[in-house]
N, C-alpha and C positions, 0 to 999 in steps of 0.2 A: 542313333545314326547321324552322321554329319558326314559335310561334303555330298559329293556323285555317290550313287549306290547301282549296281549291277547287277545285282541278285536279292530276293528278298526269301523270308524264312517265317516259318508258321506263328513263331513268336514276334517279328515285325507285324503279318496280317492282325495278329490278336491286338498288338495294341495300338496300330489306327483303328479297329474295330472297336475295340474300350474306350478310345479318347472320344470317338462321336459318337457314346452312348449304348453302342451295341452289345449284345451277348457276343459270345464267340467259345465255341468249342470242340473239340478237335474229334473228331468222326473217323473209322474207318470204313473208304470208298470201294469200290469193287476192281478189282483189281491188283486188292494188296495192299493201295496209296493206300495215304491219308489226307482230309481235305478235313477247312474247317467249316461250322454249321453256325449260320445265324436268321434272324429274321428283318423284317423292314412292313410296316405296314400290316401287320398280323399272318405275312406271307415267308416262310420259311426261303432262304439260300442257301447255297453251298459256294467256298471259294477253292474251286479245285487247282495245285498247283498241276505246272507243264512241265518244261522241258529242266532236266534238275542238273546243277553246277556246286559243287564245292561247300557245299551244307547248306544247301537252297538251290531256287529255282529263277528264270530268268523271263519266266514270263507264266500267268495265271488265268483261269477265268472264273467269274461269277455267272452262277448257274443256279437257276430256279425253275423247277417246274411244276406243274398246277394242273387239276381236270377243272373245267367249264364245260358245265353243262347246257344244251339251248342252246350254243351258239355255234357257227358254221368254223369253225379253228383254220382250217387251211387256207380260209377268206381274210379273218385278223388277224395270222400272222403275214398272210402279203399284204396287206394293207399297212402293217404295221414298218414291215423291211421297206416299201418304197417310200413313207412318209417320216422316216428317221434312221438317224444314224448312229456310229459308236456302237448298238447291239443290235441282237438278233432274234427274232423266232421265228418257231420250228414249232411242227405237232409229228410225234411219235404213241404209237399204241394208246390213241386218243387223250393224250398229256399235251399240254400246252407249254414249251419248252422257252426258256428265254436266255441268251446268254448275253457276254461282253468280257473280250478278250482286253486283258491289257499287257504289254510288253513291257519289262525294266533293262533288261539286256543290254543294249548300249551304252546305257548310264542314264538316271535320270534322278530329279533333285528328290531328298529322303518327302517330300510334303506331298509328292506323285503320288504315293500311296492312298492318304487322305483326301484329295483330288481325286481320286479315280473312282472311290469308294463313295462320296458325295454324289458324282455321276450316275453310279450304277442305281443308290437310292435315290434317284429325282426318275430315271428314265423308269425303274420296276414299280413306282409308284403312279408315272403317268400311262403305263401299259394299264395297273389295276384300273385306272379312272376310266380308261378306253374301254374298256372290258362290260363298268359298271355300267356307261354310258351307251354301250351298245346292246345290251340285256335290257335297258331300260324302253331302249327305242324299237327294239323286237317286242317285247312284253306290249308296247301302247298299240304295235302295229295290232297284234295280236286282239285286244281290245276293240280296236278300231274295225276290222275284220267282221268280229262277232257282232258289235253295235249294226253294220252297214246289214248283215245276215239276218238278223233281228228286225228289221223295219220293213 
């Protein structure tokens, strides 16, 4: 790829996805699609394309979702929507849902790709640490409960 790009294709995702180390492998999605499948932090993603132009597509999203158990979901993911930006979560049929749209459609420079995808693994890694860190601090309350119970 060189110059402006406007559209990207499963074979572009796969290899930004290779170049920074990742698996990548082409799944079929419900609905027919096909999206591809990789992980980041021992947490499995999907990168489902959108809206489709000319032997690809003009904009994409990375999609991961997860059950968390213990912890109140429709609380960390609004906590999560007010205190950052770029993605999103959501809970559905008790899944903890994370997404991040990115648009190529206009034009934008071929290294967007690998930028975007750097992005998505630093935000779906600081979700996991949010996660870990609130489990932790429920689990001590929890402790702290039973000690105060106990005396």
């Amino acid at each position: 790829m060189s110059g402006i790009i406007q559209k990207a294709t499963f074979a572009d995702l796969e290899t930004a996805l290779k170049e920074r180390g990742f698996r990548a492998e082409l799944i079929d999605w419900p609905g027919g699609r096909k999206a591809l499948r990789s992980a980041s932090g021992g947490v499995g993603f999907n990168i489902v394309p959108g809206n489709a132009v000319d032997g690809g597509f003009m904009d994409f999203t990375y999609f991961a979702s997860f059950r968390v158990d213990g912890l109140p979901l429709e609380d960390v993911a609004a906590h999560w929507n007010r205190a950052r930006r770029f993605s999103r979560a959501y809970t559905r049929d008790g899944f903890l849902n994370f997404e991040m749209d990115v648009v190529i459609g206009p034009g934008v420079a071929p290294a967007y790709l690998a930028v975007t995808l750097d992005l998505w693994d630093r935000l779906l890694n600081e979700l996991l640490a949010a996660l870990r860190e609130q489990a932790a601090e429920q689990q001590k309350a929890g402790q702290d409960e039973a000690t105060a119970a106990a005396t």
